[in-house]
N, C-alpha and C positions, 0 to 999 in steps of 0.2 A: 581449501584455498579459494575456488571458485565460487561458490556461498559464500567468501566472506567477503568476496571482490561483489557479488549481487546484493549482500546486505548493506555494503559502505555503500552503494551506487544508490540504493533505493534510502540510506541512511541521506547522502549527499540532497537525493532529488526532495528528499522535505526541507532542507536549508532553504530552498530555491520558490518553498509555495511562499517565504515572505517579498519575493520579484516583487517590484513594483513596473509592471516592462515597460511604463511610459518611459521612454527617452535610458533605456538600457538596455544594453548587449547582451543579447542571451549563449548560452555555453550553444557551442557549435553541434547539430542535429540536433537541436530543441525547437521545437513549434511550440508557442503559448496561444490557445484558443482563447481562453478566456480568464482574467486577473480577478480576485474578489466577487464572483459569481454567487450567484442563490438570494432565493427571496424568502425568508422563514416562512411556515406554515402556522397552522395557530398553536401546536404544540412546541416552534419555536426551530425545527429542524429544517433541514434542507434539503433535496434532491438534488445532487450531485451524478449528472450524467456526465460519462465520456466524451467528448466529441466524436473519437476514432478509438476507441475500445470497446464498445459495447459490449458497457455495463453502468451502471449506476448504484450508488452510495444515497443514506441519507447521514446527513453532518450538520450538527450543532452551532457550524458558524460558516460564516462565507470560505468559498473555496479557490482556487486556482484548477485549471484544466489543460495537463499538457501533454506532450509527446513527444520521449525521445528516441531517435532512431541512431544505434550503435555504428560506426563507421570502421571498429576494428571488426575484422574479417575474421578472427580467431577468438573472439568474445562468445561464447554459449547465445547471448541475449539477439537479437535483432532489434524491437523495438519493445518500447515502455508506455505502455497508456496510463497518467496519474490524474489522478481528483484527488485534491488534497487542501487545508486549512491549519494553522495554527493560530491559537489563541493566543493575548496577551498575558497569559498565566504561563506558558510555553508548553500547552498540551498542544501536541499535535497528533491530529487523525492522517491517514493518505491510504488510499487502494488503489493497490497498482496490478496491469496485465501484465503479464510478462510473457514474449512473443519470441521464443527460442527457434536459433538459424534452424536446429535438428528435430525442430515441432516435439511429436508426444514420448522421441525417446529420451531426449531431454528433460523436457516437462515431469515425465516421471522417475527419474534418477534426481531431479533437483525435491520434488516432492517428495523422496524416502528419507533424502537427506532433512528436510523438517522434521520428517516423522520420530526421526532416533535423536535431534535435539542437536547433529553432529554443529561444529561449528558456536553454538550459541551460548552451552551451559545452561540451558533453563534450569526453572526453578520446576514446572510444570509442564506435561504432554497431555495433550486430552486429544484423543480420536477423537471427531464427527461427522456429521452428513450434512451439505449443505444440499435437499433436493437427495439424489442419489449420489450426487457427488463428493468423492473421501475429502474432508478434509482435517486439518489439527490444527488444535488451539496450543499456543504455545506463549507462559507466562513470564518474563526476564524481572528481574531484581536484583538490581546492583545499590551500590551506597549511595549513587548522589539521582539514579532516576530510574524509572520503571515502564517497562513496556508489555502491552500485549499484541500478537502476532495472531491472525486469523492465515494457513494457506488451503487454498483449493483446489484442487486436480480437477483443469477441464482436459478436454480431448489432448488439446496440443501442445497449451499454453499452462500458467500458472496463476492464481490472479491472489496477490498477498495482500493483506489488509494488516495495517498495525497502528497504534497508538499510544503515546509515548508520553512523559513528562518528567518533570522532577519530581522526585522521590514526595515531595513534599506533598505534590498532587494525587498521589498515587489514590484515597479514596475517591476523589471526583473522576479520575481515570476509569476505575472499577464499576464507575456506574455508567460511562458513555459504553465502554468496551461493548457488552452485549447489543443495546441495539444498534448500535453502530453493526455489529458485523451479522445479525441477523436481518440487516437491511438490502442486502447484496443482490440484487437480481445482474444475470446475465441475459444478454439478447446475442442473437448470430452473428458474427464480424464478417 
C-alpha cells in the first residue's frame, strides 16, 4: 500500500514536469527551481542536475527541476528531489531522490520492496550495481503503455529513475532507457 501511495506520488509528480509555472499555482510544498531547463550537447542530451538533490541525469529533452517537501507527518517520504521531461510523443523520463522521515531503515525496506517486484506486477527484475550500489532494473507492460524503473539504494535515501510512454513508443522507449539510467551520477547532499 505504501509503494503504491510512493509510485502514484512520483506517477502524479511527472503530470506536473508539463507546469508551465509562469503565472501558476504550484501544489502546496512544491518549489519549482527551474521550467524547460538544459541546453543539448552535440549528441543532442542534456544534463540534468538537481538543484537540492544532488545528483544529475542526462535527458533527451528539456527538463523541469523540483522539490517536494511531504507536510503529512505519517508519509514514510519527507522530501522529493525531481529532474524531469516529457516529450510531445508522451514519453516521459523523471529521477527522483527520495528522502525518507526514517533515512536508511526505510530506504532499505522500500528498496526490497522493488527488489521482489511487490506492488508492480513486472514483467521483469534485473538486479544491478550502480558503482557499488544494489540496484534493480524493473520492466512494466501493460496494454495501452510501458515503462522502465531504474531503483538505487543509497545510504538513506532511494533515488528512482523511470521512463514511460505509450505502448506505442515502447521501441524508442527501449532505446533512451539504458543511457538514460546509466547516466546517474550522485554527489553528497
Amino acid at each position: 500500500m505504501i509503494m503504491t501511495r510512493a509510485l502514484f506520488l512520483v506517477s502524479l509528480l511527472s503530470t506536473t514536469l508539463a507546469i508551465s509555472a509562469i503565472g501558476q499555482t504550484l501544489p502546496p510544498g512544491m518549489t519549482m527551481h527551474r521550467v524547460q531547463a538544459g541546453e543539448p550537447d552535440t549528441s543532442g542530451w542534456m544534463l540534468a542536475s538537481s538543484t537540492e538533490g544532488g545528483f544529475s541525469v542526462r535527458l533527451p529533452l528539456k527538463f523541469n527541476d523540483f522539490t517536494i517537501a511531504e507536510s503529512d507527518p505519517k508519509a514514510p517520504t519527507a522530501r522529493l528531489f525531481v529532474v524531469g521531461g516529457k516529450s510531445e510523443e508522451g514519453i516521459k523520463l523523471t529521477a527522483t531522490r527520495i528522502v525518507y522521515r526514517k533515512g536508511a531503515e526505510s530506504a532499505k525496506h522500500f528498496f526490497s520492496r522493488f527488489e521482489k517486484g511487490l506492488d508492480l506486477k513486472p514483467e521483469r527484475i534485473t538486479p544491478q550495481k550502480v558503482g557499488e550500489r544494489p540496484a534493480v532494473d524493473i520492466v512494466l507492460k501493460r496494454a495501452s503503455d510501458v515503462g522502465y524503473q531504474r531503483a538505487v539504494l543509497l545510504d538513506s535515501d532511494l533515488i528512482l529513475m523511470i521512463i514511460e510512454s505509450p505502448r506505442s513508443r515502447d521501441a524508442t522507449t527501449q532505446q533512451l532507457a539504458t543511457p538514460f539510467f546509466d547516466s546517474l551520477v550522485v554527489s553528497v547532499r
